[in-house]
C-alpha positions in Angstrom: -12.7 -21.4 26.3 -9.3 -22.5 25.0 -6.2 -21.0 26.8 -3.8 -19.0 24.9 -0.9 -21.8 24.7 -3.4 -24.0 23.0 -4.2 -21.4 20.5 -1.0 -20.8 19.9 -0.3 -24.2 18.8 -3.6 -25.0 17.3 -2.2 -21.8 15.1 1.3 -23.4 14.6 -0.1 -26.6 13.1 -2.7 -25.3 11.0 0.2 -23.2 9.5 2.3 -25.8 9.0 -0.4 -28.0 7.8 -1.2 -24.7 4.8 3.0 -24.9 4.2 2.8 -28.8 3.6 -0.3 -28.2 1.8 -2.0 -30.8 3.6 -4.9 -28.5 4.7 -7.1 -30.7 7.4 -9.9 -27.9 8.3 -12.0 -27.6 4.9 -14.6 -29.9 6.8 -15.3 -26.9 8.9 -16.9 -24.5 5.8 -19.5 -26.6 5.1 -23.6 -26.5 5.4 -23.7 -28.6 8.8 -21.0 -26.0 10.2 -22.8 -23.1 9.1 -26.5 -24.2 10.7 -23.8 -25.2 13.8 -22.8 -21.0 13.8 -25.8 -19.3 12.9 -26.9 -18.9 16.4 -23.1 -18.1 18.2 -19.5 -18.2 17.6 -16.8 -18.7 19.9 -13.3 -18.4 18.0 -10.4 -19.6 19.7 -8.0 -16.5 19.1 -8.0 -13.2 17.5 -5.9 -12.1 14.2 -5.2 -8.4 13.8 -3.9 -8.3 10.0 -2.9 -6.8 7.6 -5.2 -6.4 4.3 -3.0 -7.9 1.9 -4.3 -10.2 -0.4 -1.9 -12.9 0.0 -2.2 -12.9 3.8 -5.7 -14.7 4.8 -5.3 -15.2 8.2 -7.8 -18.5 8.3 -6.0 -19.8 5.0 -2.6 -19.3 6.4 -3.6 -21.2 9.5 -5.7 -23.5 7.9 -8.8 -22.6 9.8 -12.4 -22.9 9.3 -15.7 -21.0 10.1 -16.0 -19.8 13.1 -12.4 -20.5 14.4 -10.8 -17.0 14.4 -12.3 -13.6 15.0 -10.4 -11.6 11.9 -9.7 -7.9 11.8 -7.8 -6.4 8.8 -6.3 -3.3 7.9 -3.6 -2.2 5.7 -0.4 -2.0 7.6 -2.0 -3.7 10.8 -1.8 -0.8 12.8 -4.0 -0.3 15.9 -6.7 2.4 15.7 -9.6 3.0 18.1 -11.3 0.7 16.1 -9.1 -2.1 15.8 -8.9 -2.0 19.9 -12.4 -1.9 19.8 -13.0 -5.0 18.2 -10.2 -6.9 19.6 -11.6 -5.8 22.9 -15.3 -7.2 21.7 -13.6 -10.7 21.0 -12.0 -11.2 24.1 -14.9 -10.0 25.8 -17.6 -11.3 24.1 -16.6 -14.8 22.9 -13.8 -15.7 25.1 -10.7 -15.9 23.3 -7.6 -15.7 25.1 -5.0 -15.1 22.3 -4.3 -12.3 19.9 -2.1 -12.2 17.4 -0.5 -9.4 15.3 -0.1 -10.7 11.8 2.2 -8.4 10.1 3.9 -10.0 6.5 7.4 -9.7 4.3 7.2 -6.9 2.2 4.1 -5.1 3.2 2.9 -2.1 1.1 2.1 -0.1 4.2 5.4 -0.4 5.4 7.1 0.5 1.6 4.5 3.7 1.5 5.7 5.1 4.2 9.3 4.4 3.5 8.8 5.8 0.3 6.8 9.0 1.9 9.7 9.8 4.6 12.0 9.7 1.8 10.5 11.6 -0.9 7.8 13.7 1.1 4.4 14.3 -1.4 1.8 16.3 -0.6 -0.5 14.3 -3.1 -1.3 11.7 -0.9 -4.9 11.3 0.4 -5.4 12.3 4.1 -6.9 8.7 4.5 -3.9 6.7 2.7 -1.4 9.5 5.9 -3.1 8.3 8.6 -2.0 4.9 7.9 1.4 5.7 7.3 1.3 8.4 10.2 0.7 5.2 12.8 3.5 3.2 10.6 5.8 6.2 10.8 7.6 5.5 13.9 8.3 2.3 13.2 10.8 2.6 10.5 11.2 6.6 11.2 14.1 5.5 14.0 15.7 3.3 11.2 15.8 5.7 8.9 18.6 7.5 10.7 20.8 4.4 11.1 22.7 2.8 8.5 19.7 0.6 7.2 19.1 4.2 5.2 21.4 2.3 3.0 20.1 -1.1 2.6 16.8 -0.9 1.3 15.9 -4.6 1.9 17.2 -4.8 5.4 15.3 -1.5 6.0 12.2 -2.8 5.1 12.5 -6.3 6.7 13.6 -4.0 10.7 10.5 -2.0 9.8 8.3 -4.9 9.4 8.8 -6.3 12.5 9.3 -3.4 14.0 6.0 -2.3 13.1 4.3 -5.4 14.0 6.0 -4.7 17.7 4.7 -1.6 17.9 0.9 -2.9 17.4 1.5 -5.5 19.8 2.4 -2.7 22.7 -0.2 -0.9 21.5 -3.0 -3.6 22.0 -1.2 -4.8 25.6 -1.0 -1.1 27.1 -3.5 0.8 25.2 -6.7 -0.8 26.4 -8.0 -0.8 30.2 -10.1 -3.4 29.3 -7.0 -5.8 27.6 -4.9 -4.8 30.5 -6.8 -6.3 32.7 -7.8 -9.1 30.8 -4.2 -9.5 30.5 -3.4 -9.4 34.4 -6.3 -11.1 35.4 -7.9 -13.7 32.8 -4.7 -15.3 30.9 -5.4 -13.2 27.9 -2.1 -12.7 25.8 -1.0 -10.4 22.6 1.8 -11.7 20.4 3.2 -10.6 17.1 3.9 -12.8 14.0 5.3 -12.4 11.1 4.1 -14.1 7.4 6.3 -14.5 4.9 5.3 -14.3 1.2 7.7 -16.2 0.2 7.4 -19.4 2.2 3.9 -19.3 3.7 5.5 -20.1 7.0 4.7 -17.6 10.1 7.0 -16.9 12.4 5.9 -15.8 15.9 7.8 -12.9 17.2 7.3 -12.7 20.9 5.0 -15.5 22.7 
């Protein structure tokens, strides 16, 4: 078991190494490493992302098999069973750091933006109950002066967004809280910009 600082910076450089483009961790895809996982897997640290196409979380960190325990979902927002499975990882296999990996311009986030200001009743019950949990993240903007400046609105609401998981995961498990308090287990946000590749850690 690796603590959560040196998953953090494992993290860090395999995301710089994917922003160089020097990627160092394809080695760890091939047949020997797959024989090496078929019987366990111990990843170092937890993603909770979003399911955008451009954001693969063991691309973006330059990871390989087996190194991180991956959970995506559009928006990602934390549902029973989001907290379930992050609460399997760090139970199960060990790892000591989860991460929040929200991303520039994310569709969830321009949904419900777009829903709050032009209410529909068209829209699936299954497409609201993602922007439901998004909701109060860019509902409190809404009122402010970002009401006017769309880009900035959508950048608060990002992060905003990705906070809001972060509490969730920290003070909406017994299990994480006391991982938290008693085993070095700890949740930080991030957030991946399109436009770079870079990610930028939030809260750590």
């Amino acid at each position: 078991m690796i603590s959560a600082d040196e998953a953090l910076e494992r993290l860090r450089e395999g995301n710089a190494r994917f922003v160089a483009e020097i990627g160092g961790s394809g080695a760890l895809t091939g047949q020997s490493r797959r024989r090496e996982l078929a019987t366990g897997q111990q990843p170092f640290a937890i993603i909770l992302g979003c399911s955008d196409s451009r954001v693969p979380a063991e691309i973006v960190f330059d990871q390989g098999l087996g190194d991180l325990f991956v959970i995506r979902v559009a928006g990602n927002i934390v549902a029973p069973s989001q907290v379930g499975s992050v609460e399997f990882s760090a139970e199960q296999h060990g790892a000591r750091l989860v991460v929040v990996l929200g991303h520039t311009q994310c569709g969830a986030i321009l949904a419900t933006i777009d829903q709050l200001a032009r209410p529909s009743e068209d829209q699936s019950r299954n497409l609201r109950s993602i922007v439901d949990r998004v909701r109060p993240s860019v509902e409190a903007l809404m009122g402010t002066e970002l009401a006017h400046d769309h880009d900035e609105l959508v950048r608060r609401s990002v992060r905003n967004n990705i906070r809001m998981s972060v509490n969730q995961l920290r003070h909406g498990s017994e299990i994480l809280e006391q991982l938290i308090h008693d085993d070095g287990l700890r949740v930080v946000g991030a957030e991946y910009s399109l436009e770079t590749g870079v990610v930028e850690f939030l809260d750590h």
